[in-house]
Structures are given as C-alpha cells and as structure tokens.
N, CA and C atoms of all chains as a GROMACS GRO file, in nm:
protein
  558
    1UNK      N    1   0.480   2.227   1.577
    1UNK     CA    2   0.497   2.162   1.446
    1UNK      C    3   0.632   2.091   1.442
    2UNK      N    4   0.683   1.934   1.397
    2UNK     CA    5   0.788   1.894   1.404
    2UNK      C    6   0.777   1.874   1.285
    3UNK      N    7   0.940   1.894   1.250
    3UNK     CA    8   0.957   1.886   1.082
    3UNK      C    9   0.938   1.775   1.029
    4UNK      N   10   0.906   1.735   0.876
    4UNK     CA   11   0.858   1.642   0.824
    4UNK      C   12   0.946   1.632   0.674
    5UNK      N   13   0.994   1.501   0.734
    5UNK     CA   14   1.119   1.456   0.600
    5UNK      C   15   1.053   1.332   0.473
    6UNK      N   16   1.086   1.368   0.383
    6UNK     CA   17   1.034   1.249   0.271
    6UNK      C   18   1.112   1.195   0.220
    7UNK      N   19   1.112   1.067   0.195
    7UNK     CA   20   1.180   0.960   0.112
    7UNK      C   21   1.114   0.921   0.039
    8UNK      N   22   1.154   0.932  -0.087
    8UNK     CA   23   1.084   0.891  -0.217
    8UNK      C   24   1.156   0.747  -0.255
    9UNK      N   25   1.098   0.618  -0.312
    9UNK     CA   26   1.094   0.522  -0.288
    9UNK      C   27   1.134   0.499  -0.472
   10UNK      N   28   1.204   0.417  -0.464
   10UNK     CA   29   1.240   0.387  -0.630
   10UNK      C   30   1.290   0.242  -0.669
   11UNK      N   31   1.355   0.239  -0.762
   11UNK     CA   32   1.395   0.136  -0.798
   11UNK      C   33   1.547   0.042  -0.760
   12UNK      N   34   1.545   0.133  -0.656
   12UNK     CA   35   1.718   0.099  -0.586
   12UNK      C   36   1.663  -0.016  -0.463
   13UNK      N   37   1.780  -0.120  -0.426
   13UNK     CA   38   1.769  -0.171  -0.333
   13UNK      C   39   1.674  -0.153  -0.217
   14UNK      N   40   1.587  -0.220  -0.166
   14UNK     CA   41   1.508  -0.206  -0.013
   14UNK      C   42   1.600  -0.157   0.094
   15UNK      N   43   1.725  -0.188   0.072
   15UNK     CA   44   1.812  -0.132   0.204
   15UNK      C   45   1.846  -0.006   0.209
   16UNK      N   46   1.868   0.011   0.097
   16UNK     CA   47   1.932   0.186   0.045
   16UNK      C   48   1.813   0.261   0.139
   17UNK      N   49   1.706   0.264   0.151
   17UNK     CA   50   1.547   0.341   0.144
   17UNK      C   51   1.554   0.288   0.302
   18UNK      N   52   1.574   0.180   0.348
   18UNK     CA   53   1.562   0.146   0.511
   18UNK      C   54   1.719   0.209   0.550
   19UNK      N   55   1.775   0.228   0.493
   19UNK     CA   56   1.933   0.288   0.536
   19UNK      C   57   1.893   0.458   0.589
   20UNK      N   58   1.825   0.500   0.465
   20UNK     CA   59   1.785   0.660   0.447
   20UNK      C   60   1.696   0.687   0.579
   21UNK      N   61   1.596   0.617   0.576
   21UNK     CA   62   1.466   0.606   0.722
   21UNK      C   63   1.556   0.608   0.808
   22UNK      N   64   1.591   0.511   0.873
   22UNK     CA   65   1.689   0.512   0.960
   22UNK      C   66   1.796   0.602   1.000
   23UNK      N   67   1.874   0.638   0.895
   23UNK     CA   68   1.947   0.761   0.978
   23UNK      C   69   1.873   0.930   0.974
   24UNK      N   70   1.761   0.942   0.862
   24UNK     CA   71   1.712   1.031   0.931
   24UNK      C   72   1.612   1.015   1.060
   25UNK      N   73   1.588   0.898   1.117
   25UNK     CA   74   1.541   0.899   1.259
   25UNK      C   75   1.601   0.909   1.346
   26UNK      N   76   1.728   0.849   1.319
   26UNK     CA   77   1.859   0.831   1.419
   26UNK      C   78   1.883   1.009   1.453
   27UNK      N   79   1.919   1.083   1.328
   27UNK     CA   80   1.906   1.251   1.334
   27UNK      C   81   1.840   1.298   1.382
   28UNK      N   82   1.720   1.262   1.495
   28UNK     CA   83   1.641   1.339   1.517
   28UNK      C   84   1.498   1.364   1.462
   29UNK      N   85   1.457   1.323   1.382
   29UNK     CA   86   1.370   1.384   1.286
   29UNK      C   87   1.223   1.309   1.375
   30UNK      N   88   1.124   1.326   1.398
   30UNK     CA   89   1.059   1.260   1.463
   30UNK      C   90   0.945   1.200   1.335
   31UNK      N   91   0.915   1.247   1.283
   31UNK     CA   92   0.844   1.167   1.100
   31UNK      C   93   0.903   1.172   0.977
   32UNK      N   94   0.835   1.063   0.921
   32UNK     CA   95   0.928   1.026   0.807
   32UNK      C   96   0.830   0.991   0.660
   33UNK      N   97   0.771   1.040   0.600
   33UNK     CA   98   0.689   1.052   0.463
   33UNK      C   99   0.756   0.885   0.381
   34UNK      N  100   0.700   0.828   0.356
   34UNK     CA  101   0.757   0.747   0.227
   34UNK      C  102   0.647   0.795   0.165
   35UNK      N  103   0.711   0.814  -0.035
   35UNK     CA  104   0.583   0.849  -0.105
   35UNK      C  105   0.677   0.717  -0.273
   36UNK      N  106   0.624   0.643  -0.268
   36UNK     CA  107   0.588   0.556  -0.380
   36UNK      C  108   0.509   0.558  -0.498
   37UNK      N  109   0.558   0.533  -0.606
   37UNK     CA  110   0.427   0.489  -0.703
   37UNK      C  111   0.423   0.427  -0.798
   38UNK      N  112   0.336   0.326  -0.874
   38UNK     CA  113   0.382   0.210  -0.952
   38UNK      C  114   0.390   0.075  -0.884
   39UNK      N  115   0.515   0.037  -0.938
   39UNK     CA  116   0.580  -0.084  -0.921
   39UNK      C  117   0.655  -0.058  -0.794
   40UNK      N  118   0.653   0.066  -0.748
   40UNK     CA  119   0.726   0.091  -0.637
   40UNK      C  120   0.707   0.087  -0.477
   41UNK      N  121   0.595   0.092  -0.506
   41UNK     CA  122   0.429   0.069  -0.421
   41UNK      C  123   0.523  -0.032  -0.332
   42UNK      N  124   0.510  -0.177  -0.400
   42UNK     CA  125   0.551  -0.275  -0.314
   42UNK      C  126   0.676  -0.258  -0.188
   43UNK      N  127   0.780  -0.196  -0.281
   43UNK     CA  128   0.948  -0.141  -0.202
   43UNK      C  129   0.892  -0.073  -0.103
   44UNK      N  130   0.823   0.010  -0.127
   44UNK     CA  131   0.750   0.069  -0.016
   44UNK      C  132   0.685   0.052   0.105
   45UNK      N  133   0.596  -0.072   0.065
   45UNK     CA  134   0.514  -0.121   0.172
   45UNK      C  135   0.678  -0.222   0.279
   46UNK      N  136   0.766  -0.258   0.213
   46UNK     CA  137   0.873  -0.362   0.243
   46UNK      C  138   0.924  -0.262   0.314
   47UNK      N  139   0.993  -0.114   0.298
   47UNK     CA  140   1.069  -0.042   0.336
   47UNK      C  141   1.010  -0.032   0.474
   48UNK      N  142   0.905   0.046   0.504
   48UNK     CA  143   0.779   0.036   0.637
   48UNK      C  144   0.825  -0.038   0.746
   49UNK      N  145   0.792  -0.191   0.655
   49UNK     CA  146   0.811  -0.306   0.730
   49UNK      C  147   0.948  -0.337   0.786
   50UNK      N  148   1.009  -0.304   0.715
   50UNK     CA  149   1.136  -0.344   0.750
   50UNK      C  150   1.200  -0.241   0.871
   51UNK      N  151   1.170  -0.104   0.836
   51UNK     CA  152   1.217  -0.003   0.958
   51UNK      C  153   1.142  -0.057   1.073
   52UNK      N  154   1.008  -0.056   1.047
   52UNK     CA  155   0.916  -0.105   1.191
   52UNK      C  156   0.970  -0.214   1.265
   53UNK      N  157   0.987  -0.329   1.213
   53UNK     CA  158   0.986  -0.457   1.274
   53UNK      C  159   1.166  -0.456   1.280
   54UNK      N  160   1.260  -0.458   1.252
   54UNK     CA  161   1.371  -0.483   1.235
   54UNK      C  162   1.466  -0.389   1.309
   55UNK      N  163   1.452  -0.235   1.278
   55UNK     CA  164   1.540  -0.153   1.295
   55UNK      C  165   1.477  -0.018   1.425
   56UNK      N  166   1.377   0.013   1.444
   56UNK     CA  167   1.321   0.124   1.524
   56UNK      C  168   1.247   0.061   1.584
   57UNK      N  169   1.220   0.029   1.666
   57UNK     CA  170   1.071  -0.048   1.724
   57UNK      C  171   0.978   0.078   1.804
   58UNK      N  172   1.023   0.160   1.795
   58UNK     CA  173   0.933   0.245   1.867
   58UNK      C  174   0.897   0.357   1.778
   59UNK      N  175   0.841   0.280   1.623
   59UNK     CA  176   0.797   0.339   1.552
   59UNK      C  177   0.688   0.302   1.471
   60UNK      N  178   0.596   0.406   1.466
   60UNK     CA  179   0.450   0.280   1.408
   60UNK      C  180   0.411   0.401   1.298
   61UNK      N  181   0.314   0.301   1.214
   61UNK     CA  182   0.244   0.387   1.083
   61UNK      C  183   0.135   0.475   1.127
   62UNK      N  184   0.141   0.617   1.078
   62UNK     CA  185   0.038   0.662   1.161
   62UNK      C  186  -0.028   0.684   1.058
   63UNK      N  187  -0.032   0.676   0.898
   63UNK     CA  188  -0.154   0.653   0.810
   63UNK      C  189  -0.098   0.623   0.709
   64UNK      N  190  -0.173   0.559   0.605
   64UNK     CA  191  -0.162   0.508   0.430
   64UNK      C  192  -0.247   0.581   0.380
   65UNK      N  193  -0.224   0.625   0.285
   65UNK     CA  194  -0.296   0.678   0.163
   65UNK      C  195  -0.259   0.659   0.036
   66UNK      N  196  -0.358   0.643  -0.040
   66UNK     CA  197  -0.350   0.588  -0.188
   66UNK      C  198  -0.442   0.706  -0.243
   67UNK      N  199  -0.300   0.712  -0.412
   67UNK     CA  200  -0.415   0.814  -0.484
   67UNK      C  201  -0.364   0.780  -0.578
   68UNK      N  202  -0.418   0.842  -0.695
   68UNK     CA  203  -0.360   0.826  -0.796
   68UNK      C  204  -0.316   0.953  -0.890
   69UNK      N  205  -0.202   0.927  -0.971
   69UNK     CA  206  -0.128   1.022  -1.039
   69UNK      C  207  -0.130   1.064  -1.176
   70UNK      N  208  -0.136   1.147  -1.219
   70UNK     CA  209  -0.153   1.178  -1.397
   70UNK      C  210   0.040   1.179  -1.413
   71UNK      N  211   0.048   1.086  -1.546
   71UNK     CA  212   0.204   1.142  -1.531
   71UNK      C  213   0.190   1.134  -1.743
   72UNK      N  214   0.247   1.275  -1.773
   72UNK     CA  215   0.295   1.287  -1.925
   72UNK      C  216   0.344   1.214  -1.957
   73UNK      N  217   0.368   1.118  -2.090
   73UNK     CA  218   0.479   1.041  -2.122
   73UNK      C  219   0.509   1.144  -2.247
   74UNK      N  220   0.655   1.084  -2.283
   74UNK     CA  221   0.697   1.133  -2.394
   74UNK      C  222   0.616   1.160  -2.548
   75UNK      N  223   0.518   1.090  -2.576
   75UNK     CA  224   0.410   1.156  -2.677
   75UNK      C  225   0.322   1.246  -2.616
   76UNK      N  226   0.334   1.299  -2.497
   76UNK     CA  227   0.226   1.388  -2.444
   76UNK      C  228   0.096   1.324  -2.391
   77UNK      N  229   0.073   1.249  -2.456
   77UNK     CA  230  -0.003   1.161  -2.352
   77UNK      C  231  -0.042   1.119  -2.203
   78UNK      N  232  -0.133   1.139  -2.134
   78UNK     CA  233  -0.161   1.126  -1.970
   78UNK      C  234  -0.179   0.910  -1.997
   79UNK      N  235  -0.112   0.919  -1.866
   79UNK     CA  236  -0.105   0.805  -1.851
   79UNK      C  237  -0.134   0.786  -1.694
   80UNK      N  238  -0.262   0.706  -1.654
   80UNK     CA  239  -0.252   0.704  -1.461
   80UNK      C  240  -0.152   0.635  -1.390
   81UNK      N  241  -0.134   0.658  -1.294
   81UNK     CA  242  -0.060   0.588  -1.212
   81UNK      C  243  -0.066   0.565  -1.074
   82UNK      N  244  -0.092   0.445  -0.994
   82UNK     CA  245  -0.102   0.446  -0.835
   82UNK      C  246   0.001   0.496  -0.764
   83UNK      N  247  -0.039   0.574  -0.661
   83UNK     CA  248   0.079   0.593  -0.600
   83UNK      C  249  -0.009   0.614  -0.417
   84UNK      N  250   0.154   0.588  -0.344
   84UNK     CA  251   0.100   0.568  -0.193
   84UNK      C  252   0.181   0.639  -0.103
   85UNK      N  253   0.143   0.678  -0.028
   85UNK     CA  254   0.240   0.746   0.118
   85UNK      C  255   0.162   0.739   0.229
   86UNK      N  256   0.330   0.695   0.304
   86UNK     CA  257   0.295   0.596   0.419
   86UNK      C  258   0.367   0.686   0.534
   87UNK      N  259   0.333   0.757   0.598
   87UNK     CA  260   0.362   0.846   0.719
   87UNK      C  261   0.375   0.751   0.815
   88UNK      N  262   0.511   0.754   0.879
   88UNK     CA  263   0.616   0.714   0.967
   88UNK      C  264   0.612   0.782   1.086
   89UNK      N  265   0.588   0.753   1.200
   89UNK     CA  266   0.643   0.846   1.347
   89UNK      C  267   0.678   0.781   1.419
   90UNK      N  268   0.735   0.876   1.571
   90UNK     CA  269   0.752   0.793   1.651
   90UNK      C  270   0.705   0.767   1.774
   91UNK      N  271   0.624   0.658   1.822
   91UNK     CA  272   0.556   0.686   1.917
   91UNK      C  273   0.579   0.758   2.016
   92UNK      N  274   0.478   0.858   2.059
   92UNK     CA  275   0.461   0.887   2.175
   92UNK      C  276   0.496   0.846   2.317
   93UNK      N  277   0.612   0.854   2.402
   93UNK     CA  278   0.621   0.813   2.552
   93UNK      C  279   0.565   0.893   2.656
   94UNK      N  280  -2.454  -0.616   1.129
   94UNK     CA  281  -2.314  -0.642   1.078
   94UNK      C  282  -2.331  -0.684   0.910
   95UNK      N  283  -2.266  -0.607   0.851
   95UNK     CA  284  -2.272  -0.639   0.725
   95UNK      C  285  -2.162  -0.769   0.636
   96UNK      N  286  -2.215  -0.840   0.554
   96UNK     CA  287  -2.156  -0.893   0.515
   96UNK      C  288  -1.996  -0.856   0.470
   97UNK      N  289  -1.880  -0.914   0.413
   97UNK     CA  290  -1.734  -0.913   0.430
   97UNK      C  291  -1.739  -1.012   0.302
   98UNK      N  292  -1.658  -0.955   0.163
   98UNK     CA  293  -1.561  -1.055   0.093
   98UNK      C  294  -1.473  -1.019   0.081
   99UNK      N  295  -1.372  -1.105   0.043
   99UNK     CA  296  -1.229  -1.097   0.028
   99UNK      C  297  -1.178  -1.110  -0.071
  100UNK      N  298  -1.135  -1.055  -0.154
  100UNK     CA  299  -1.061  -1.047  -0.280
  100UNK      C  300  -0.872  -1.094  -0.304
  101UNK      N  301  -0.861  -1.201  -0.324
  101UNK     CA  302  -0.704  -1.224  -0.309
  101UNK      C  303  -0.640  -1.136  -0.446
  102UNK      N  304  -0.557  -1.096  -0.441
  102UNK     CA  305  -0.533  -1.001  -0.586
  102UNK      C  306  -0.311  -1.104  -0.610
  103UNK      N  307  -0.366  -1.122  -0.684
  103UNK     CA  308  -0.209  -1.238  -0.741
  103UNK      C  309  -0.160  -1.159  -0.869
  104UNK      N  310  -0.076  -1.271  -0.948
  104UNK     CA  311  -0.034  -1.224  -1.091
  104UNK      C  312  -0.123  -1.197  -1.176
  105UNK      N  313  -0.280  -1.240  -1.170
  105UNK     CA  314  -0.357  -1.199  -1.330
  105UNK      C  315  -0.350  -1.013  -1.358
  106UNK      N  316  -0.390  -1.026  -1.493
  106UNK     CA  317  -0.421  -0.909  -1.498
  106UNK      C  318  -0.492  -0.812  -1.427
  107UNK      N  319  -0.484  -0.671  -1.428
  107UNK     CA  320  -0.534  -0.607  -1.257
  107UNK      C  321  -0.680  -0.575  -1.346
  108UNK      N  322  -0.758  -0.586  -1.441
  108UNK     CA  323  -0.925  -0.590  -1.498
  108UNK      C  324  -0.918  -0.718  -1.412
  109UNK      N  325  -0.850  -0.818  -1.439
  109UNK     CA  326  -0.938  -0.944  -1.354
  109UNK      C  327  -1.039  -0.936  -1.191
  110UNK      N  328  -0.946  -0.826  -1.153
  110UNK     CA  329  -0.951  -0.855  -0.989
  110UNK      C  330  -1.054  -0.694  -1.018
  111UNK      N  331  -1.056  -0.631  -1.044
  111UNK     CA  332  -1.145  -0.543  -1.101
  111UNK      C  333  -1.309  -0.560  -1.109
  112UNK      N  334  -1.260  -0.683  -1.209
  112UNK     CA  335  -1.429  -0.714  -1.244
  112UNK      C  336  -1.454  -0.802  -1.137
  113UNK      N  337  -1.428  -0.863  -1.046
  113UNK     CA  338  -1.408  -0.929  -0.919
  113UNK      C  339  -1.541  -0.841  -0.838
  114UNK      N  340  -1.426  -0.737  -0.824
  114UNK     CA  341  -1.485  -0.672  -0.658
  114UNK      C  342  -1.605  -0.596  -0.741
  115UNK      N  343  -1.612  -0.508  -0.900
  115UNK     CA  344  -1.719  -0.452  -0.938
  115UNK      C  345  -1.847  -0.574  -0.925
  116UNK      N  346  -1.862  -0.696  -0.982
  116UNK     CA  347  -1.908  -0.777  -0.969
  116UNK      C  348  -2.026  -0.787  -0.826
  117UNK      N  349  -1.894  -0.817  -0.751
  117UNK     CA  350  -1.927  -0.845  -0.601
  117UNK      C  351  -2.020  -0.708  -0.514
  118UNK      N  352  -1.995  -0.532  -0.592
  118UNK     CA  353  -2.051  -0.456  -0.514
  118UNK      C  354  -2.197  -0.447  -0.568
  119UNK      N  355  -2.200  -0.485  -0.700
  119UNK     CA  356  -2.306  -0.470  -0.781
  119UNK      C  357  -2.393  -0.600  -0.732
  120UNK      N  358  -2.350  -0.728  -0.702
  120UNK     CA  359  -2.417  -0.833  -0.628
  120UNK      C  360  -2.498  -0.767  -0.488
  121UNK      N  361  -2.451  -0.664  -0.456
  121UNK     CA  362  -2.520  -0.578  -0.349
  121UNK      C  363  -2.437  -0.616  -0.193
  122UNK      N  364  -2.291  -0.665  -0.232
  122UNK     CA  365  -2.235  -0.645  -0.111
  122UNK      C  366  -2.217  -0.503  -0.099
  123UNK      N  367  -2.158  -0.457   0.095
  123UNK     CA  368  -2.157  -0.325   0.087
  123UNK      C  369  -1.961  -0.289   0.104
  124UNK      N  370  -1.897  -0.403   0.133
  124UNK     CA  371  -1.777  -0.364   0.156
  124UNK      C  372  -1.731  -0.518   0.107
  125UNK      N  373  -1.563  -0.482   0.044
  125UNK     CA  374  -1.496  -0.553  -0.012
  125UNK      C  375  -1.359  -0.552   0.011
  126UNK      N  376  -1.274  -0.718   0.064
  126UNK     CA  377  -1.145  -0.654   0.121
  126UNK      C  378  -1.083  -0.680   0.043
  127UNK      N  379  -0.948  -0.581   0.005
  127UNK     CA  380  -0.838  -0.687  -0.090
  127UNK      C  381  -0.736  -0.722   0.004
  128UNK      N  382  -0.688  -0.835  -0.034
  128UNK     CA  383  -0.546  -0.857   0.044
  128UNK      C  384  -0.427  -0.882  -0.070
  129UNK      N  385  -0.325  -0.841  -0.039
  129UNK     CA  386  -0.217  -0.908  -0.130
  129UNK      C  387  -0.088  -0.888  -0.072
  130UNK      N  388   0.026  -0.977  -0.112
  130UNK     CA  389   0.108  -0.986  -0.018
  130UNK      C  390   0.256  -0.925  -0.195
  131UNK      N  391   0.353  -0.938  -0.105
  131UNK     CA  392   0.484  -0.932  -0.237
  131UNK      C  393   0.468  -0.838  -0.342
  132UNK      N  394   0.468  -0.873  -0.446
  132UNK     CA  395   0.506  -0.808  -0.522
  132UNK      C  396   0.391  -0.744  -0.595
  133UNK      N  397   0.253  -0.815  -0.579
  133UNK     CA  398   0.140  -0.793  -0.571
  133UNK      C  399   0.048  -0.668  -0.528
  134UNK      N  400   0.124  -0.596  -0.392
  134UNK     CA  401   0.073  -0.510  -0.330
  134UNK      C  402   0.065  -0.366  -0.414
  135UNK      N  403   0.129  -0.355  -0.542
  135UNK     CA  404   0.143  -0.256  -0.621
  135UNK      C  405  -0.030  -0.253  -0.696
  136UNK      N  406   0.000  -0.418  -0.753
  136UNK     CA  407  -0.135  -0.440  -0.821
  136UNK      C  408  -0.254  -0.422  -0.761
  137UNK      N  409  -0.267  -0.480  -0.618
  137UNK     CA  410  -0.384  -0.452  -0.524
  137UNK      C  411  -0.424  -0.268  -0.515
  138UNK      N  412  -0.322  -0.147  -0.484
  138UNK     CA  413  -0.345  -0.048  -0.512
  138UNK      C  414  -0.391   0.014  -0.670
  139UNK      N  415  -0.358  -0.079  -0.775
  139UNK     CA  416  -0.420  -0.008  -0.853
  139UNK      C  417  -0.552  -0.055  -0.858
  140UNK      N  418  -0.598  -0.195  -0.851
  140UNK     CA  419  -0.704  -0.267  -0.785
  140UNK      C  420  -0.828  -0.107  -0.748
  141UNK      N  421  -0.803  -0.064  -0.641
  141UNK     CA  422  -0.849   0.013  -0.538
  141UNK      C  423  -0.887   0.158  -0.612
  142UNK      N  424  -0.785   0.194  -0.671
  142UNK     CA  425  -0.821   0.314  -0.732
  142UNK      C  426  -0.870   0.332  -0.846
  143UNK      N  427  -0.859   0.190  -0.952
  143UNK     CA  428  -0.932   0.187  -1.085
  143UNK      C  429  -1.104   0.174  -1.071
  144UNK      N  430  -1.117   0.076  -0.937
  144UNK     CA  431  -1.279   0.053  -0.913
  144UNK      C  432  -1.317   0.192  -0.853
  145UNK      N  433  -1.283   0.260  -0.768
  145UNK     CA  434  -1.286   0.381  -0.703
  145UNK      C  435  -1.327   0.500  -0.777
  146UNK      N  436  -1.191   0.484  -0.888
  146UNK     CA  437  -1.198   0.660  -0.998
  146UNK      C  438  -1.286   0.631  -1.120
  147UNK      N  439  -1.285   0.505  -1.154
  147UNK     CA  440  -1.350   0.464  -1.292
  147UNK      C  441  -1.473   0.382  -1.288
  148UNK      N  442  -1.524   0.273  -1.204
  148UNK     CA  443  -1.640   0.248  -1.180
  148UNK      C  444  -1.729   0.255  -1.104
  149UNK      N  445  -1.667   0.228  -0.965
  149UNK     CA  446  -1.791   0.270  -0.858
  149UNK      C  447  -1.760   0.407  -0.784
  150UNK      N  448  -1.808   0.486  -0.833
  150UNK     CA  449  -1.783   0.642  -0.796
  150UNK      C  450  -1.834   0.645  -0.614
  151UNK      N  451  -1.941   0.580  -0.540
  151UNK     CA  452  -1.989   0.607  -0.454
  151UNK      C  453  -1.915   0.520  -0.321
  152UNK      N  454  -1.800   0.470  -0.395
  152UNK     CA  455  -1.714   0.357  -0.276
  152UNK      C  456  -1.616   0.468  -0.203
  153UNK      N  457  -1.547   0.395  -0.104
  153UNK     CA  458  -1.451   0.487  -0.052
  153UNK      C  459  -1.299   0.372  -0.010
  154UNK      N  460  -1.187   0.414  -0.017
  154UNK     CA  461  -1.164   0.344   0.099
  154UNK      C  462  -1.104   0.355   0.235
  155UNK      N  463  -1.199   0.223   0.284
  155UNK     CA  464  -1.193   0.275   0.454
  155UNK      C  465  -1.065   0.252   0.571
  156UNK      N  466  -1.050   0.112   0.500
  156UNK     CA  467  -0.935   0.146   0.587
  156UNK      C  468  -0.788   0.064   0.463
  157UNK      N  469  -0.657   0.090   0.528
  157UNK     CA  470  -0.491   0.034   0.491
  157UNK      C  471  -0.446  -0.053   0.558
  158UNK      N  472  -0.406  -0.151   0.574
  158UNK     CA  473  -0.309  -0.193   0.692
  158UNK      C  474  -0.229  -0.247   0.614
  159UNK      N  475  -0.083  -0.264   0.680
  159UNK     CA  476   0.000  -0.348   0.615
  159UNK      C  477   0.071  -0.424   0.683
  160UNK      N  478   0.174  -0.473   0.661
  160UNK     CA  479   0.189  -0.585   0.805
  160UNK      C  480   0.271  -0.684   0.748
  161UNK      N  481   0.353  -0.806   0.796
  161UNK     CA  482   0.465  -0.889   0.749
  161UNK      C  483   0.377  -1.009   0.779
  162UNK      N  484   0.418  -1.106   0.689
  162UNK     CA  485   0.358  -1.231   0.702
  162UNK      C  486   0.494  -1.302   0.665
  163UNK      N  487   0.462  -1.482   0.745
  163UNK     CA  488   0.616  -1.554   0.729
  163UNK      C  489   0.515  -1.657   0.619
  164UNK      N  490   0.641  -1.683   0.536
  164UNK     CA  491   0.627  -1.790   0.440
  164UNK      C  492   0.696  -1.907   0.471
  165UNK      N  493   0.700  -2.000   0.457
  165UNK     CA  494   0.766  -2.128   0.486
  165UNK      C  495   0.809  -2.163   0.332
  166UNK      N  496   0.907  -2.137   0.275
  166UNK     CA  497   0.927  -2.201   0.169
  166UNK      C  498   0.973  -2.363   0.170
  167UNK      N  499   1.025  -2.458   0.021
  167UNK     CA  500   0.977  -2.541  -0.014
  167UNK      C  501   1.117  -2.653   0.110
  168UNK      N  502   1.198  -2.548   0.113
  168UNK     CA  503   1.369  -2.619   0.222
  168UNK      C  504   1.315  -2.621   0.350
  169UNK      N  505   1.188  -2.543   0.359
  169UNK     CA  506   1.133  -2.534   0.508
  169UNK      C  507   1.200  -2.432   0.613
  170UNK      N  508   1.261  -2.322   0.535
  170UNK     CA  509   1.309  -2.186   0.604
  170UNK      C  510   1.211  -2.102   0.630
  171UNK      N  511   1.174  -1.969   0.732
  171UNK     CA  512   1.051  -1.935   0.716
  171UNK      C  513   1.142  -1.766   0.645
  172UNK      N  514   1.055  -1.742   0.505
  172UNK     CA  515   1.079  -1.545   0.470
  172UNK      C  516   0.965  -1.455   0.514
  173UNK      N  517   0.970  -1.390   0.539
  173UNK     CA  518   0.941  -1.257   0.582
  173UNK      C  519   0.911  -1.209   0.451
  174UNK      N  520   0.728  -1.162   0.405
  174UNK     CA  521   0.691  -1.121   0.324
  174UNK      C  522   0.590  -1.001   0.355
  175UNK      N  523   0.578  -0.891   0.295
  175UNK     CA  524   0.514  -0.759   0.332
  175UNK      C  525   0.380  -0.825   0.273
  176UNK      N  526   0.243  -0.734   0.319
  176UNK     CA  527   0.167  -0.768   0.232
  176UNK      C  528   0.054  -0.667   0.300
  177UNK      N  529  -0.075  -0.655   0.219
  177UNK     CA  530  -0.139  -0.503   0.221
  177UNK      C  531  -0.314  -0.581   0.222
  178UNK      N  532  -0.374  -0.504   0.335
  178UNK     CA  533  -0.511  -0.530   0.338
  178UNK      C  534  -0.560  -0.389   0.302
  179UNK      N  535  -0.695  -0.375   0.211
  179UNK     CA  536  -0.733  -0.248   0.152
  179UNK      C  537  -0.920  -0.291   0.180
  180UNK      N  538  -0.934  -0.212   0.236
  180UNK     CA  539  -1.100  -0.227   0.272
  180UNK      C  540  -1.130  -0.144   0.194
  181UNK      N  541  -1.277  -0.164   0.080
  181UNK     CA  542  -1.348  -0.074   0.021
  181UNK      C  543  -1.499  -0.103   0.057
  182UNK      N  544  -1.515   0.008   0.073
  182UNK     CA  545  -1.661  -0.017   0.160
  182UNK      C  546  -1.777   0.122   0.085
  183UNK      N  547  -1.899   0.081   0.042
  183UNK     CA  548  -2.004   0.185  -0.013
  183UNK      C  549  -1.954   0.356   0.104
  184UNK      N  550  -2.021   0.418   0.016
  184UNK     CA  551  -1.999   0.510   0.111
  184UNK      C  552  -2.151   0.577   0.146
  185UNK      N  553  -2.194   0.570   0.322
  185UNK     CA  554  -2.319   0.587   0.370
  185UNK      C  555  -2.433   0.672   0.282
  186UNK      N  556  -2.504   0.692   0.279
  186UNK     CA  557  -2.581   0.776   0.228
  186UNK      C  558  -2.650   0.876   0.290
   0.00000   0.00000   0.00000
C-alpha cells in the first residue's frame, strides 16, 4: 500500500495547488488525490494539466470521477453540488 | 458500432445543454459526448450528473478524459487551455 495524499482545490491561484502537487511528489509521495467541487472543478482539471504537461512528466491520470455532493446552506437547506477527483500517480518504470 | 453525438457545453445555462443530451437519448441515441474546454468544464460536470441523478436514471458514465488544447488568440499567440471530454452512454441491459 503507498500512501495517498489529497489536495483539495479552491479558490486560490492555479499555482498555489500545482506548487502543493509538486512538492508533495518531489517528497516522495508516489499519488496525489485532487478533490474539487463547483466552480472549482475547472482549477482542477488546469491544476492536472499543468503538473502533467509542465512540471512531472512521468506522471499520468490514473482515473476521474464525478459525483455529486449534498452541501447545507445556512437556512438548512440541501443544495447539490458537482464535485470531481482526479487521482495522480506516477508511472510505473 | 453505434452511433456518437457531441454535445459542446459553453456559457448558456447548464438546463440548456441538459435538455440537449435528454433530447438526444430519448431520440434513441445510445451514447452522448460532452466536451468543454475553460471555464466551462465545471458546467459540463454538472451537465453529467443532473441528466444522470435526475433524468435518465439508466445512463452511466463511461468514460473522463481531460487534456490541454492550444488556442490561437486574436495577436496570434498560441494559450494553453484545459478542457474535459465526458462520455455518457445507456447502460447495457
């Protein structure tokens, strides 16, 4: 079993989130969770892209999944929400 | 080989692209792709899971990919844009 790190994806800069990927790969870590949801979705799919193609190359998506989320708002109210996680590794040599 | 449409998912409202692909499964296609690129790719996931959880209960989806596409903007520089293919396809019987 190799440990499994998550980065939760928000409303901060694309670099901040490719900064985070990156040095926990650089650490060792051999996978990397992004979990998004919303509007965040997109930063997400960018963050991916950007570690893959730019910064690690010997790292590929090993699945997407989409689900969706119940989230309370302040009247108590359920409100849905998309959300995605995109499992990060590193290839196999 | 079964027929293939493609659903571009942009700025309209996400019912638009909704009644799109419900449309299109109820026309008696058996699989439907979305693509969307930018900022879009949020909307395309909710796309996926509103037809999924709320109208066509018997769809699935089959496959994610995501992937960088270059834009040529209007100075003639090329950007680097993320963007998300979402296959929804009946599910066998």
């Amino acid at each position: 079993m190799s440990e499994e790190n998550i980065v939760y994806i928000g409303n901060k800069p694309v670099m901040n989130y490719v900064l985070a990927v990156v040095t926990q790969i650089n650490g060792g870590v051999s996978k990397v969770c992004l979990k998004a949801r919303g509007r965040a979705i997109s930063r997400c799919v960018d963050v991916a892209e950007i570690v893959k193609n730019r910064f690690i190359t010997d790292i590929e998506v090993k699945s997407i999944d989409i689900h969706t989320e119940e989230i309370l708002n302040n009247e108590g109210t359920a409100t849905n929400v998309s959300a995605i996680k995109i499992q990060l590794s590193r290839k196999a040599n």
